[in-house]
KEKEFI-184360 format. One record per residue (C-alpha): residue number from 0; residue in one letter; z, y negated, x. Coordinates in steps of 0.001 Angstrom, whole numbers, plus 500000, padded with zeros to 6 digits. Last residue first. Example, Ala and Ser with C-alpha at 12.3 -4.5 7.8 and 13.67 -1.06 7.14 Angstrom:
% residues 2
+-------+------+--------+--------+--------+
: marza : doza :      Z :      Y :      X :
+-------+------+--------+--------+--------+
:     1 :    s : 507140 : 501060 : 513670 :
:     0 :    a : 507800 : 504500 : 512300 :
+-------+------+--------+--------+--------+
***
This chain:
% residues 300
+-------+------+--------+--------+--------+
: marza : doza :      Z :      Y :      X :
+-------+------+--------+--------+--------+
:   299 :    x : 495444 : 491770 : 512544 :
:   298 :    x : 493221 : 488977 : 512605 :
:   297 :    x : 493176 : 488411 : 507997 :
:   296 :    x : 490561 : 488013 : 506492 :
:   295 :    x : 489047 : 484220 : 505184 :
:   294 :    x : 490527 : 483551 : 501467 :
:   293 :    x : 488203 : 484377 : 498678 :
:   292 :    x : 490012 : 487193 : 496182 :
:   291 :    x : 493508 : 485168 : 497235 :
:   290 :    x : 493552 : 483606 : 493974 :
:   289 :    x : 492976 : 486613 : 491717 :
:   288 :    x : 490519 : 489221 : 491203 :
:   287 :    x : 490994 : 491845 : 488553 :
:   286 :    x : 491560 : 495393 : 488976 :
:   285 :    x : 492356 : 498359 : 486493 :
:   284 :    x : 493150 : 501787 : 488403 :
:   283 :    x : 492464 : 504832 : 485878 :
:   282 :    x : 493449 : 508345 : 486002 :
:   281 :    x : 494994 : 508732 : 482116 :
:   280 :    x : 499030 : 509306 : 483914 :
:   279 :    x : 498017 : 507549 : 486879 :
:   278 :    x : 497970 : 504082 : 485379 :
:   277 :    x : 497791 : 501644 : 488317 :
:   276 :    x : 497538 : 497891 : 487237 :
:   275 :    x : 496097 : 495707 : 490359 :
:   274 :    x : 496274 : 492002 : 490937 :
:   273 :    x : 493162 : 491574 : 493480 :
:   272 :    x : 492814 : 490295 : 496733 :
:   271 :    x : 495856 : 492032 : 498067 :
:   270 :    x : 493925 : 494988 : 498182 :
:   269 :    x : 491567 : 493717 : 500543 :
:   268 :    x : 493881 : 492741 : 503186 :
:   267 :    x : 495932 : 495618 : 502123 :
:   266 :    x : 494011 : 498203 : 503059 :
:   265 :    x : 491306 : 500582 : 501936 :
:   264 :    x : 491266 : 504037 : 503815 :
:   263 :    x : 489126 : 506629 : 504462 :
:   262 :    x : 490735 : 509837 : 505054 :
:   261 :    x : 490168 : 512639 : 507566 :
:   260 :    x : 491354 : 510446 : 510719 :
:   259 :    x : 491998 : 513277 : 513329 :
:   258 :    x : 488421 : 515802 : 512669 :
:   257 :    x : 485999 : 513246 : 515209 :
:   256 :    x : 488626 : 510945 : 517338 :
:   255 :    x : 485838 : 509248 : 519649 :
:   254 :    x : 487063 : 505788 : 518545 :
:   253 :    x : 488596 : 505344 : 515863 :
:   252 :    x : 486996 : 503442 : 512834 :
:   251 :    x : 487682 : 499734 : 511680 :
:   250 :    x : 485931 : 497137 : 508853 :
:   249 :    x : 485646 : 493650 : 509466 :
:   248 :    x : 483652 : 492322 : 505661 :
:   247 :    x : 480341 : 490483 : 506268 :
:   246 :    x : 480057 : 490121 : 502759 :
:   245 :    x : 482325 : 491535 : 500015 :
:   244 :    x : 481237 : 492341 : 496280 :
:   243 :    x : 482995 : 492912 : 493036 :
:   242 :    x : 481551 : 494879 : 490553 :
:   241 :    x : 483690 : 498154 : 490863 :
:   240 :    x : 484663 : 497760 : 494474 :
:   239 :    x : 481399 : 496726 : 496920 :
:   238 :    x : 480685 : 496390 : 500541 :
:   237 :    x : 478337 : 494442 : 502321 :
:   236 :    x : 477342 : 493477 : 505829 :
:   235 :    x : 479983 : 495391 : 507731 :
:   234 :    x : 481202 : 494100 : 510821 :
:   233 :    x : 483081 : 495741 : 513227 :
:   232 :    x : 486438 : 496745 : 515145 :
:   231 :    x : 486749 : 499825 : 517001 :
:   230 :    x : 490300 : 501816 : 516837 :
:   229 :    x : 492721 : 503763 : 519292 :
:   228 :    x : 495024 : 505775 : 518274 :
:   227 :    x : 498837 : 506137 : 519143 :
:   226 :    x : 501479 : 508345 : 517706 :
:   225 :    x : 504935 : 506929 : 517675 :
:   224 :    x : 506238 : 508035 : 514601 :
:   223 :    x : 505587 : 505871 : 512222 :
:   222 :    x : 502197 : 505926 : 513782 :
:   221 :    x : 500661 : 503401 : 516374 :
:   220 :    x : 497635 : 501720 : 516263 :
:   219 :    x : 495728 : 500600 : 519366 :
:   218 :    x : 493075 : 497993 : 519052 :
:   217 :    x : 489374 : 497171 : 519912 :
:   216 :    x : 486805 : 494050 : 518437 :
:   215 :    x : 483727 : 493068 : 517890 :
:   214 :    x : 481775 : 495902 : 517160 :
:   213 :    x : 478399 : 495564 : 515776 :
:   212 :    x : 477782 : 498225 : 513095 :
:   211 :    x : 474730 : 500639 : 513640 :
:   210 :    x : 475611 : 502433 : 516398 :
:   209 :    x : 479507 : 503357 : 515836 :
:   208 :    x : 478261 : 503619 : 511823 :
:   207 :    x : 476018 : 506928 : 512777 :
:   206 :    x : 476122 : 507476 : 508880 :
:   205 :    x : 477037 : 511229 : 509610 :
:   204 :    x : 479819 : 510641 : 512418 :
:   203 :    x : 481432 : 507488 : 510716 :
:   202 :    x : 481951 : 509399 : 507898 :
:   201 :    x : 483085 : 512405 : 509337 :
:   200 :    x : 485659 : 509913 : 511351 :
:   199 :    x : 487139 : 508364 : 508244 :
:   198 :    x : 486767 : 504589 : 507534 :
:   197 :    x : 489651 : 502209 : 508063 :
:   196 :    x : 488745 : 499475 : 505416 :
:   195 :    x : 490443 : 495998 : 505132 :
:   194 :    x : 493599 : 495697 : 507321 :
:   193 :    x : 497047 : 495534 : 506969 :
:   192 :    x : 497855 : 499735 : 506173 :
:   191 :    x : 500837 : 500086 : 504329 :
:   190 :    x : 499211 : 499169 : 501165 :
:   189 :    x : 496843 : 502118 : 501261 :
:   188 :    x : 495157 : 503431 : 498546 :
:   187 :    x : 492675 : 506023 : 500114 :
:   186 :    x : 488774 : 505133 : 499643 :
:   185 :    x : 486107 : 507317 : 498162 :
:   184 :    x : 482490 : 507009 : 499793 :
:   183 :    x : 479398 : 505953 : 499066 :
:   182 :    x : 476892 : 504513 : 501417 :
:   181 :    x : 474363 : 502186 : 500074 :
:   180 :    x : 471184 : 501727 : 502990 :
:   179 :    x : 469472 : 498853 : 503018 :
:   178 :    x : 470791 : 497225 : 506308 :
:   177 :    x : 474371 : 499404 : 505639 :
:   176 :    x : 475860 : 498608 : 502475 :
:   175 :    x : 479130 : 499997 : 501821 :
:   174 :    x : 479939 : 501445 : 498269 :
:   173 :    x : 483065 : 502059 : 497302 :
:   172 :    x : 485183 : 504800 : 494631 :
:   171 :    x : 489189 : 504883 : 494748 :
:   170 :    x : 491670 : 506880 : 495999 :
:   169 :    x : 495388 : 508040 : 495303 :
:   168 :    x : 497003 : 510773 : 497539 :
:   167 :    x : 500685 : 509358 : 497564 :
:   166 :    x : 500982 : 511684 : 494169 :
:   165 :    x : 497654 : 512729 : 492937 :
:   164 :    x : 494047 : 512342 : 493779 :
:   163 :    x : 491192 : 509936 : 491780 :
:   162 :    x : 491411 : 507012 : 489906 :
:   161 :    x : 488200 : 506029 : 487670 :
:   160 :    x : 487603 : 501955 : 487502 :
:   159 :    x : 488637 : 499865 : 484721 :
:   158 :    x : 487843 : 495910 : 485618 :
:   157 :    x : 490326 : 493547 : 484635 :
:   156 :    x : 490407 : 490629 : 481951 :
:   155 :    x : 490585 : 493291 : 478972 :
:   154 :    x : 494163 : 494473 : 480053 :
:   153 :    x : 495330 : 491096 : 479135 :
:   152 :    x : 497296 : 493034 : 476161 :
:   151 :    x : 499195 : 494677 : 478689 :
:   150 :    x : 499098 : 498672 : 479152 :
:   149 :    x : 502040 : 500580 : 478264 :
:   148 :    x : 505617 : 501022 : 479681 :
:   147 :    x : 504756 : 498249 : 482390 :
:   146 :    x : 506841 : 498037 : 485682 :
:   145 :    x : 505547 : 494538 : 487468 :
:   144 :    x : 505532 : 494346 : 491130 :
:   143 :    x : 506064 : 490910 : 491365 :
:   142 :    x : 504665 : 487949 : 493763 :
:   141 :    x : 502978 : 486128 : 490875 :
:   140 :    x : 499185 : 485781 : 491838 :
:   139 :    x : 500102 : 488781 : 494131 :
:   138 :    x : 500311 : 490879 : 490823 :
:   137 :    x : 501131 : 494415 : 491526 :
:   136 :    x : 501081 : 496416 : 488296 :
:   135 :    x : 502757 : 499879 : 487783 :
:   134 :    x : 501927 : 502060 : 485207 :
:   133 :    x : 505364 : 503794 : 484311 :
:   132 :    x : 506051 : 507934 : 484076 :
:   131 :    x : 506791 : 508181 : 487793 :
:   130 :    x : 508021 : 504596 : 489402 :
:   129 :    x : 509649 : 505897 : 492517 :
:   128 :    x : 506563 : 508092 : 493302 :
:   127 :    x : 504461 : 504779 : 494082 :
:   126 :    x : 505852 : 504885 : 497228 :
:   125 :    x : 508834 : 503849 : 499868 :
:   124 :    x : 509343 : 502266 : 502701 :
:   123 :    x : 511517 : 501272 : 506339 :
:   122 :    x : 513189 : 498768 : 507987 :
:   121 :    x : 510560 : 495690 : 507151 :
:   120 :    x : 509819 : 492549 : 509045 :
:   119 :    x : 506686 : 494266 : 510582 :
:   118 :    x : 505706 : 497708 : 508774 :
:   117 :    x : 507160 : 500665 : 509798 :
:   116 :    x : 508516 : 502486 : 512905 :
:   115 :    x : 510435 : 505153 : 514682 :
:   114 :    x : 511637 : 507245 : 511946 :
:   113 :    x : 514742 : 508565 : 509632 :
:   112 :    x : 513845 : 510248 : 505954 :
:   111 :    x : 515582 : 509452 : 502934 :
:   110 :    x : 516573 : 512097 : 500413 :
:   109 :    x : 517644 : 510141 : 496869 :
:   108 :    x : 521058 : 511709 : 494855 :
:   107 :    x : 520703 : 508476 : 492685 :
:   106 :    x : 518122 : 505751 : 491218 :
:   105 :    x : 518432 : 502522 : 490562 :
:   104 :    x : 515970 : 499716 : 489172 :
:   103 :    x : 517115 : 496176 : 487974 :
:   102 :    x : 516132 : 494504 : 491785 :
:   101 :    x : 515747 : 497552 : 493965 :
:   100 :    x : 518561 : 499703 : 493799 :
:    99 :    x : 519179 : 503081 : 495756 :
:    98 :    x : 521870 : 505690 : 495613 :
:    97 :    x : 521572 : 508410 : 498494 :
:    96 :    x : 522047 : 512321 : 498040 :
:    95 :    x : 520353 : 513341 : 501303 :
:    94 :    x : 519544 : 512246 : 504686 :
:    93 :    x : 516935 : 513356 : 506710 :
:    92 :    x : 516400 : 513194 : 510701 :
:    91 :    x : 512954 : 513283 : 511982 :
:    90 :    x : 510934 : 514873 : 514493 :
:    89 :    x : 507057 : 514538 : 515301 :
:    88 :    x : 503583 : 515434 : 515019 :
:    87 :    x : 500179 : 513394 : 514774 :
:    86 :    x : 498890 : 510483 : 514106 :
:    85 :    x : 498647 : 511012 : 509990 :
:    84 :    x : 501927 : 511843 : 509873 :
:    83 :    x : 503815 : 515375 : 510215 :
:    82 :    x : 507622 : 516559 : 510681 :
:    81 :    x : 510437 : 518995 : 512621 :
:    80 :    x : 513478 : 518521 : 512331 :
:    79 :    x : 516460 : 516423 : 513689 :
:    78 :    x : 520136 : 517058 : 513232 :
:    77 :    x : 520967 : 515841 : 509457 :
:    76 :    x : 521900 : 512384 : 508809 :
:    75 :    x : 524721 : 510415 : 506994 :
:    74 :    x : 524439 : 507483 : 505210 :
:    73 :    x : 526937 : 504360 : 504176 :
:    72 :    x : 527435 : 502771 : 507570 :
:    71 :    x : 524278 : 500955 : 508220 :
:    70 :    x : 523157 : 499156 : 511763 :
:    69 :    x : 521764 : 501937 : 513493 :
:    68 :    x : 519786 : 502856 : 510472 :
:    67 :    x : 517887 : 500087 : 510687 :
:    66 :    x : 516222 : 500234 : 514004 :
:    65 :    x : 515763 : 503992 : 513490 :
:    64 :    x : 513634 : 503183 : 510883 :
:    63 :    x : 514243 : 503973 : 507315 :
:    62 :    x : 511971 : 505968 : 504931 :
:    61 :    x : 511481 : 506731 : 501409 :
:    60 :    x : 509086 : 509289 : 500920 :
:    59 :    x : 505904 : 509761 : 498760 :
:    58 :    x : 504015 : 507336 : 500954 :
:    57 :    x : 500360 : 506301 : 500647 :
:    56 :    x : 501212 : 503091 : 497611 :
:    55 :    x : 503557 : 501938 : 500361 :
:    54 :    x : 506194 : 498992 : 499103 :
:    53 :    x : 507652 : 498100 : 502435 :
:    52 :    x : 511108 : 497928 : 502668 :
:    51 :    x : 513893 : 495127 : 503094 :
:    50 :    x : 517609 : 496315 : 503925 :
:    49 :    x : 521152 : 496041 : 502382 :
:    48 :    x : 523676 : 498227 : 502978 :
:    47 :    x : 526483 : 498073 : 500581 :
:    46 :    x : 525689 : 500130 : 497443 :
:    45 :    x : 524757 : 502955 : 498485 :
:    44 :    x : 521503 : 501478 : 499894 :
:    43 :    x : 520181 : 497785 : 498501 :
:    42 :    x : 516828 : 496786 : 498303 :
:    41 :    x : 514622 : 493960 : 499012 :
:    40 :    x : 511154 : 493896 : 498524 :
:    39 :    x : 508382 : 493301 : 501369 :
:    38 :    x : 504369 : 494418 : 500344 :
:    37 :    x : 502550 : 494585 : 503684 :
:    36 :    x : 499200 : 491798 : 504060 :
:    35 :    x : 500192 : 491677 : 507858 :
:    34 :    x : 501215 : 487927 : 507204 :
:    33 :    x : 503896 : 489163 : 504854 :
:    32 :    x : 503738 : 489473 : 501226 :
:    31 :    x : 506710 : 489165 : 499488 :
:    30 :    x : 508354 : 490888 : 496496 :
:    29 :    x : 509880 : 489765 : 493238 :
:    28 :    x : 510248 : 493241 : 491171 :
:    27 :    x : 509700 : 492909 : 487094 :
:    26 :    x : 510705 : 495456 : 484442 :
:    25 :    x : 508375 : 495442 : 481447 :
:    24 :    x : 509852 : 494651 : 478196 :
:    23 :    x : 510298 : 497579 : 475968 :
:    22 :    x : 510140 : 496882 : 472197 :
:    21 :    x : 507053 : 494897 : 472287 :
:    20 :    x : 505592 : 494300 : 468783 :
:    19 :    x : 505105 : 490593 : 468788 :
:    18 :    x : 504136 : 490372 : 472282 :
:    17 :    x : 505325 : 490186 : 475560 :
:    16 :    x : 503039 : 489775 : 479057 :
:    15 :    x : 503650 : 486586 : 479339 :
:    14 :    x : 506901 : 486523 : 479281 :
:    13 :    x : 507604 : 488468 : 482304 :
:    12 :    x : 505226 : 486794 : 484146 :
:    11 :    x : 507460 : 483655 : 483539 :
:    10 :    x : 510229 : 485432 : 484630 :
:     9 :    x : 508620 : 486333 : 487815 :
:     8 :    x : 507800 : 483143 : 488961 :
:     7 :    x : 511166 : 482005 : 487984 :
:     6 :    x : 512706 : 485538 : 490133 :
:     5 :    x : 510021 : 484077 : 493293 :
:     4 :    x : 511387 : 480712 : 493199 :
:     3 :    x : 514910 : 481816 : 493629 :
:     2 :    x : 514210 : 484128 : 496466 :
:     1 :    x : 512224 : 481236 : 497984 :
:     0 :    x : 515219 : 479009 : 497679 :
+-------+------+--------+--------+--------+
***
């Protein structure tokens, strides 16, 4: 039923965004959002195993966990090899030459990569490098990641902002507000990350945030591969996208880790707060507040 629900939902979308001239109608995705703020579609491997990823706007690989290979019968993996996260080292097998299909999409001869974890009701991910050559809209109004050939003609209710990096790399431009201090600072795109803003540890270092930001809060995170951190919970009084402010917003840092976290990052439970159009092609990310833009944050 909610499948069902969701492909309505995303019908109508789809018709709102036509117009008289259209010749290409975009390409809709139903996905769902999970109480860890992830992006969930379903997808389909060679044609007979069937398995629910994360959408991950900070991964240029599709992955599976261990978990869910176990399970399938239509891959085969290499001997392990070395490879990097952000936590740290570790070994992977790969797999090459693999059909997927995610609602209408498909694409062949794809190299899938075998590790320990990802998000929570999901057996692996993949990026925004599946949709090269389309701006890609995620409206959580709608639950559909929507595959646009050009811009929409709403494209005036959003906010342009610049769009920086390339590839899984893809950051954005905020301002926190420290007493009356603005701090700015460019933000990683991270929909695999459930939180709000994980700041980087030079950042933290030179504002002196451990001291000045209450802390309310401590938690381990673990890497797709295992690696474990260990992060510091507080509140910051302002912070800012564009034109759209946030008050006493939980951010996170890790603790004592100066050099290991190099990126800021903005998370899903802000990200999800918005209905977002990415065009990488001109280097612009177009946001617009939607229904979830006031809800209370999340307790991950």
């Amino acid at each position: 039923m909610l499948r069902i629900l969701l492909f309505t939902l995303c019908a109508h979308l789809l018709l709102n965004h036509l117009t008289a001239q259209t010749t290409h109608a975009p390409d809709t995705i139903p996905f769902t959002l999970s109480s860890h703020n992830n992006i969930i579609v379903q997808s389909v491997i060679n044609g007979q195993d069937t398995v629910d990823l994360m959408f991950h706007t900070a991964s240029d690989l599709m992955t599976l966990t261990e978990a869910a290979t176990a399970t399938m019968t239509s891959m085969k993996f290499s001997a392990p090899d070395s490879i990097q996260s952000w936590g740290g080292g570790g070994t992977a097998r790969f797999s090459v030459g693999n059909v997927l299909q995610i609602g209408e999409q498909q694409w062949d001869s794809v190299a899938i990569v075998e590790n320990k974890r990802s998000g929570p009701m999901t057996g692996g991910k993949f990026g925004l490098s599946f949709f090269t050559g389309k701006m890609v809209e995620l409206n959580f109004d709608l639950s559909c990641i929507v595959l646009h050939q050009k811009l929409p003609s709403t494209i005036n209710q959003y906010q342009q902002l610049p769009l920086s990096g390339a590839g899984a790399f893809l950051f954005l431009e905020g301002q926190s507000r420290v007493d009356t201090t603005v701090l700015n600072n460019r933000f990683l795109i991270h929909t695999g990350y459930g939180g709000t803003i994980l700041y980087d540890d030079a950042f933290v270092a030179e504002n002196n945030l451990g001291d000045q930001l209450k802390t309310i809060s401590e938690q381990s995170l673990k890497d797709a591969y295992g690696n474990v951190l260990k992060t510091k919970k507080s509140i910051l009084p302002s912070f800012f996208i564009g034109a759209q402010a946030f008050e006493e917003l939980p951010v996170g840092f890790f603790e004592g880790s100066i050099g290991r976290q190099k990126m800021s990052v903005i998370g899903g439970d802000l990200l999800k707060r918005f209905n977002i159009i990415f065009d990488t092609q001109q280097a612009h990310i177009y946001l617009k507040a939607n229904e979830l833009i006031d809800i209370a944050y999340s307790d991950l």
